[in-house]
N, C-alpha and C positions, 0 to 999 in steps of 0.2 A: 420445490426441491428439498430435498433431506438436508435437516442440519447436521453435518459432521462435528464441528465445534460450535460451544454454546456456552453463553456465561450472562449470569443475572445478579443483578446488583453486587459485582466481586469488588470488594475494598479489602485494604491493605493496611496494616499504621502498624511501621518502627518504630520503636523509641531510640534516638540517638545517643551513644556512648557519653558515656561519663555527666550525662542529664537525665532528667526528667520529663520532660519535652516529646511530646509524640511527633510524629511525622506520617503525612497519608501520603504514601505513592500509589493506589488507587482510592477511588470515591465514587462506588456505586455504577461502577462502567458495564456496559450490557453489549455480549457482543452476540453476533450468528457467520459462521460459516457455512455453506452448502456443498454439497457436493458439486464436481467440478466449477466452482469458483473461484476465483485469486481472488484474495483479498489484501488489500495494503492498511499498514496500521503506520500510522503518521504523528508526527510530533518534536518538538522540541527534547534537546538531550533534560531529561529529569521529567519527562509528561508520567512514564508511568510503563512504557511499551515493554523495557525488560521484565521487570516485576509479572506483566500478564504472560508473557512465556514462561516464565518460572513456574510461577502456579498451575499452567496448561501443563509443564512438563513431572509436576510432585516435585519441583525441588522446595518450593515453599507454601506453606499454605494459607489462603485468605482467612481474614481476619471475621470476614461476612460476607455473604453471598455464596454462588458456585459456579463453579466450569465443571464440562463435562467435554470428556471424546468418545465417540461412537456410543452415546448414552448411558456413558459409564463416568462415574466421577473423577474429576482427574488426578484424585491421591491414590488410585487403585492402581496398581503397576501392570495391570492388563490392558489396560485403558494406552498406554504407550504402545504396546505391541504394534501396529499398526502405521505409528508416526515416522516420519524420515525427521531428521534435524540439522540444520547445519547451522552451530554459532556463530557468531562474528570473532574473527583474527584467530582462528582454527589453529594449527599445528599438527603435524603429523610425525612421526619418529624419522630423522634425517636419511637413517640407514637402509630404509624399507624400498623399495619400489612401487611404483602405482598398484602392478597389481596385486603384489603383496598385500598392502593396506587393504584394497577393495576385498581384498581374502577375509583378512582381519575383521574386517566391517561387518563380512558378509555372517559371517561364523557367528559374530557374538548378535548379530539377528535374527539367528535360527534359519539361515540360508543354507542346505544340505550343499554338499560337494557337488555333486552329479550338476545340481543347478547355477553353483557358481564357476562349474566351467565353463559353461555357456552365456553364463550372466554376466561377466566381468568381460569380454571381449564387446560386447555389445553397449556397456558402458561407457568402458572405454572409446569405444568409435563413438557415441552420442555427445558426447564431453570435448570429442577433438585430440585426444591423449593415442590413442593408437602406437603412434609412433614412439611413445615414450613412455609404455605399456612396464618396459623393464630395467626403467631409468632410478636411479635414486631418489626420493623426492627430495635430498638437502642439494640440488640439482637444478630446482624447478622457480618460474618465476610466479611471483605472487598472483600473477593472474593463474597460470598455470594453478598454481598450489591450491583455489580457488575453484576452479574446475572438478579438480580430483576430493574436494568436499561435497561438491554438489555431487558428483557419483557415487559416493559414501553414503550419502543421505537418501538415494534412490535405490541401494543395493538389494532391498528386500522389498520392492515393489508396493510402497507404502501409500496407504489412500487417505491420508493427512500430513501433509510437509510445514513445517513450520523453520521458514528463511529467513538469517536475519545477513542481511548485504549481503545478497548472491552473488552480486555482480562488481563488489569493490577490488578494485585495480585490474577489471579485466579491460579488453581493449575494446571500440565500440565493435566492431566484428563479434568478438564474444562475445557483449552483451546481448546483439539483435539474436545471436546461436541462443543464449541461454534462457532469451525468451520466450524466443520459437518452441524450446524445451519443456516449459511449462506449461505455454500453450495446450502440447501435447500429452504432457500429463492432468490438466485441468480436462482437455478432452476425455480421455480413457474415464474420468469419475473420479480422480484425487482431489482434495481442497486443498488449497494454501493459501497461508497466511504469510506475507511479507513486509518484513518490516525494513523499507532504508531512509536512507537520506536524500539520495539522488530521486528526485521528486519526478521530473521527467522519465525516469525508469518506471516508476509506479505508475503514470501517468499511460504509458503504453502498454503495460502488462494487466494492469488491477481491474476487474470490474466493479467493483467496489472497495472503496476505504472509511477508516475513522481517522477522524484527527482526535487527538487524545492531549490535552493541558490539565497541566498539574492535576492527574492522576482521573480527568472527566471527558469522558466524549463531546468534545463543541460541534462535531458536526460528520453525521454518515449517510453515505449514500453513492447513489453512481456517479461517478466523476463527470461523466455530457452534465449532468444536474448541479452538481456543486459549480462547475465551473461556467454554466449558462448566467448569460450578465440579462434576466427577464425577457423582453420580448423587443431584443435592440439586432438591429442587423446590417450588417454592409451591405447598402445599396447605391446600383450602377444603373446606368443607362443611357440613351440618346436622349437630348432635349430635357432634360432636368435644369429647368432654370430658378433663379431667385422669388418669382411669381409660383410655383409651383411649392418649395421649401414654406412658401409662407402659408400656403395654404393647408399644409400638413399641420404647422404651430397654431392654426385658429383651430386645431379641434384636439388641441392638446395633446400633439405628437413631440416628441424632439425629432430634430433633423440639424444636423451639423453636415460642412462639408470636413472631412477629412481625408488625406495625401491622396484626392481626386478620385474620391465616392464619398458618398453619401451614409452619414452613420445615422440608422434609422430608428427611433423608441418608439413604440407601439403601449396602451394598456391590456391588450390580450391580441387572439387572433383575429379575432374578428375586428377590430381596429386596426390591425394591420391589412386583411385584407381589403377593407374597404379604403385606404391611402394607396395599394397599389391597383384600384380600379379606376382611382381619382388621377393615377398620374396615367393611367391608358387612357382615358379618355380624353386629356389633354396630349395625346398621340406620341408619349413617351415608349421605345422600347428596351421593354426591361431585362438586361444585360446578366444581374447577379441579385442576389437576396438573398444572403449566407447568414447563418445565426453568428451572432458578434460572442464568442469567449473570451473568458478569463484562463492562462494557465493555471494549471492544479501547484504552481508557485506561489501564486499570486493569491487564489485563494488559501493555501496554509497562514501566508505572512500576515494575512487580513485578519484571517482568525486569531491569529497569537496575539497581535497586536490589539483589536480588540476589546480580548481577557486581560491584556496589561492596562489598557487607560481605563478600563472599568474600575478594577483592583487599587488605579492609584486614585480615582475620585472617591473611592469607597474609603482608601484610609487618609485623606484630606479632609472627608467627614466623619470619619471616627470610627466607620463602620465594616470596613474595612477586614479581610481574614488577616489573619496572624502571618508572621514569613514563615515560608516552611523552609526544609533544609534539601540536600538532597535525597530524593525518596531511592533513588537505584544505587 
């Protein structure tokens, strides 16, 4: 797939007020979006995630390395044409109306008239706002207000969105809508990039994430993958008894009972296949043999955590980085 967005070795370093002191809120992060992709960018608050929207958008520029959008650099203001954006904790002018604003939007994105009479009703109904199409926005609830960003940020049919918490205080009904939404724009050939907190949102939206500490990617890839615990799986059946569990452990399987199945370790497939030939043939049948995951929770926390006990054995032997400050 074509990469939409791109970035190769982009580092970052403030120097913090009234010091000396540098500060790296990136460190060499490499990223790739594709077309129609979602991708989730992950992290603790201070990993680095704003700073890389900044630089994606020209509001700051990398210290080293580079981003590009549609193969253009990202300090070239052509290179935006193209982007929808929605920041986090938005604001809109209290006095306006929905589709005032989405006017507004539309116009300073070079959206002609003709098309944003057709375009904003259709927003509007995509978004769930319809009804409150010619409502004031200092009117609207933050989910609400929330919605009518996200339509803002679609107004001029953009084939790179970069979201930061689409979905903060909408209700879960909105969020599955505003999935669904992206879905449907990842289909048509837009990329996005999403960055939130709510980890289970990314978790069902994202085909790909990074996780990003203190300004470094520990870890990317397709979330089945980050979150697969190796070749372990919940397994069920008739006639699984203690003579059979044992036979699995003499050829170097794990086999645990747990809340009444069987949690299965294997060293590849083919040792797993050969454990579920061994229990057929002792005239077992087999019920379930689900892959055993980790939530994309559980994997972040692992990660952070991690990066911290490393960090502190490193400066308990001296060798240890420096504390940095906040890089965003």
């Amino acid at each position: 797939m074509t990469a939409i967005l791109s970035a190769e070795g982009l580092s970052k370093t403030f120097r913090t007020p009234f010091s000396r002191r540098e500060v790296r809120a990136l460190d060499g992060l490499d990223l790739q979006v594709a077309a129609g992709e979602v991708f989730g960018l992950l992290g603790p608050n201070g990993a680095g995630k704003t700073t890389t929207v900044k630089i994606l958008l020209g509001l700051t520029l990398p210290t080293s390395g580079r981003a590009e959008l549609f193969g253009l650099s990202a300090s070239d203001p052509e290179s935006r044409r193209r982007v929808g954006y929605l920041p986090e904790g938005h604001r809109f002018p209290g006095y306006l109306s929905a589709r005032q604003t989405l006017s507004i939007f539309g116009r300073m994105s070079g959206v002609s008239g003709p098309d944003l009479k057709s375009r904003i009703p259709e927003l509007l109904a995509r978004v769930r706002l319809s009804d409150w199409a010619d409502v004031k926005v200092k009117r609207f609830s933050k989910g609400m207000t929330q919605r009518l960003g996200l339509a803002t940020a679609l107004v001029h049919r953009p084939d790179l969105l970069l979201l930061d918490e689409p979905t903060d205080g909408v209700d879960p009904l909105g969020r599955r809508e505003i999935r669904d939404l992206l879905r449907e724009e990842a289909s048509r050939g837009a990329a996005i990039l999403l960055n939130s907190h709510l980890l289970s949102e990314i978790e069902m939206t994202c085909d790909r994430v990074a996780v990003l500490r203190k300004g470094k990617s520990v870890a990317t890839g397709r979330i089945a993958d980050l979150t697969a615990q190796g070749f372990s799986y919940r397994f069920a059946g008739t006639g699984i008894d203690e003579a059979l569990l044992g036979l699995f452990r003499e050829t170097g399987a794990g086999a645990e009972r747990v809340n009444g199945h069987v949690k299965l370790t294997a060293r590849d497939a083919g040792h797993l296949n050969a454990l579920v030939d061994t229990a057929r043939s002792r005239g077992v049948l087999v019920t379930e043999l689900t892959p055993v995951r980790s939530t994309l929770e559980d994997v972040f926390v692992d990660l952070v955590k991690a990066g911290d006990a490393t960090e502190e054995q490193g400066a308990a032997a001296g060798t240890g980085p420096e504390p940095e400050g906040r890089p965003q």
